[in-house]
Residue, then its C-alpha position, 0 to 999 in steps of 0.5 A: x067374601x064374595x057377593x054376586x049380583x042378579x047378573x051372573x057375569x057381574x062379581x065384585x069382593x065387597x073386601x075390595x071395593x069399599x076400600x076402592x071407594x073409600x080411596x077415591x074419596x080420601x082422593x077427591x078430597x085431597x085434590x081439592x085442598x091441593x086446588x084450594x091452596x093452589x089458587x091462593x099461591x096463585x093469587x099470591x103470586x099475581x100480588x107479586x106481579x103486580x106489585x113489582x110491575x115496570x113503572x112504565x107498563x100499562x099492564x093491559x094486554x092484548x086480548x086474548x079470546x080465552x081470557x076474555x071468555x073466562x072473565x066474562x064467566x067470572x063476572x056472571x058467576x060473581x054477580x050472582x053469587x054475591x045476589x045470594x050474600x046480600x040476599x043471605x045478610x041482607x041486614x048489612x051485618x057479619x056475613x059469617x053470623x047471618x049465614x050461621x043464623x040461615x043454616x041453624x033456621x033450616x036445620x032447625x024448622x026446615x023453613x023452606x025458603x031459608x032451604x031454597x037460599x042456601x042452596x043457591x049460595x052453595x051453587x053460587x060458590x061452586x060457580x063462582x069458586x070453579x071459575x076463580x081456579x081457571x082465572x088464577x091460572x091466566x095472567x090475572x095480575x094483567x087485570x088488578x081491578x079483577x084480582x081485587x075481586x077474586x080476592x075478595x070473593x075467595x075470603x066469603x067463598x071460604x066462609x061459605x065452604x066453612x058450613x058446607x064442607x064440615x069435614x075441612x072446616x079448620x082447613x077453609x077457615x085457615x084458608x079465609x084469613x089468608x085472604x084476608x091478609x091479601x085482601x088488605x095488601x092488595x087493597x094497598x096496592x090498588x086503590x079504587x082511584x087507581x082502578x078508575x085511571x086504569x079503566x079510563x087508560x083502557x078505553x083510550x087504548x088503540x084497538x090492537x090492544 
């Protein structure tokens, strides 16, 4: 079936198109799925690294300017992102219980603010997930106090996702207990104390590096 326009040199077949759309669709969400497990495989591999290091490495490279500018990202993204989780579950009780109880209250009443709230953490993960896919890419194991927070935030990004990809919601929820279970081997292999040593060495380092 052919449908014209008021352009008489636009044509398109209605037949063909939405199924062109349609693909696109199913693409774009196949792309992000393939990105998603990507980043965890990528997380998991820098674990790896990490563990296995030299024992006589320092593990603190010299600076690499696009590295750099993406942590500083990171670290932008990631302060404002978990401002909206602590503004969301601001009770201190289960993260993935408040955010539930938010959702239902704009579906419910469409109370504006809980509105305005969950659209920032949304923009909040999209930032903060966006620059966790660039970092996964680099050297991330070189910065074990970063790889412990991208973890971290990767398991509430995923709970987030849950409620706000209805579509993937099996898939995100597989994906957070994944992290979850990294979470806990990269909590083993880099306590805090051995996060506060690390910076201290840093700090002593000579400027080439």
């Amino acid at each position: 079936m052919k449908c014209n326009s008021e352009l008489p040199y636009i044509e398109f077949d209605t037949d063909e198109t939405l199924p062109l759309w349609y693909n696109f669709n199913i693409q774009k969400k196949i792309t992000e799925l393939s990105r998603q497990v990507r980043t965890y495989l990528k997380c998991k591999e820098s674990t790896i690294l990490y563990r296995f290091r030299t024992n006589n490495s320092n593990y603190l490279v010299k600076n690499n300017e696009k590295l750099q500018k993406n942590i500083n990202l990171f670290d932008r993204n990631a302060s404002t992102f978990l401002r909206a989780c602590r503004k969301i579950n601001e009770l201190g009780e289960d993260f993935e219980n408040s955010l539930e109880f938010f959702i239902q209250k704009v579906n419910s009443v469409g109370d504006k603010d809980s509105r305005t709230l969950i659209s920032e953490l949304f923009q909040g993960t999209l930032d903060v997930m966006l620059i966790i896919h660039q970092l996964s890419e680099q050297e991330l194991h070189h910065y074990p106090s970063h790889l412990k927070l991208v973890v971290e935030l990767m398991r509430k990004v995923c709970v987030v996702l849950m409620y706000a990809k209805e579509w993937a919601s099996e898939f995100y929820e597989e994906l957070g207990k994944n992290y979850s279970q990294l979470k806990k081997e990269v909590r083993s292999l880099i306590p805090d104390r051995v996060l506060e040593k690390k910076e201290m060495r840093q700090k002593k380092l000579p400027e080439e590096f």
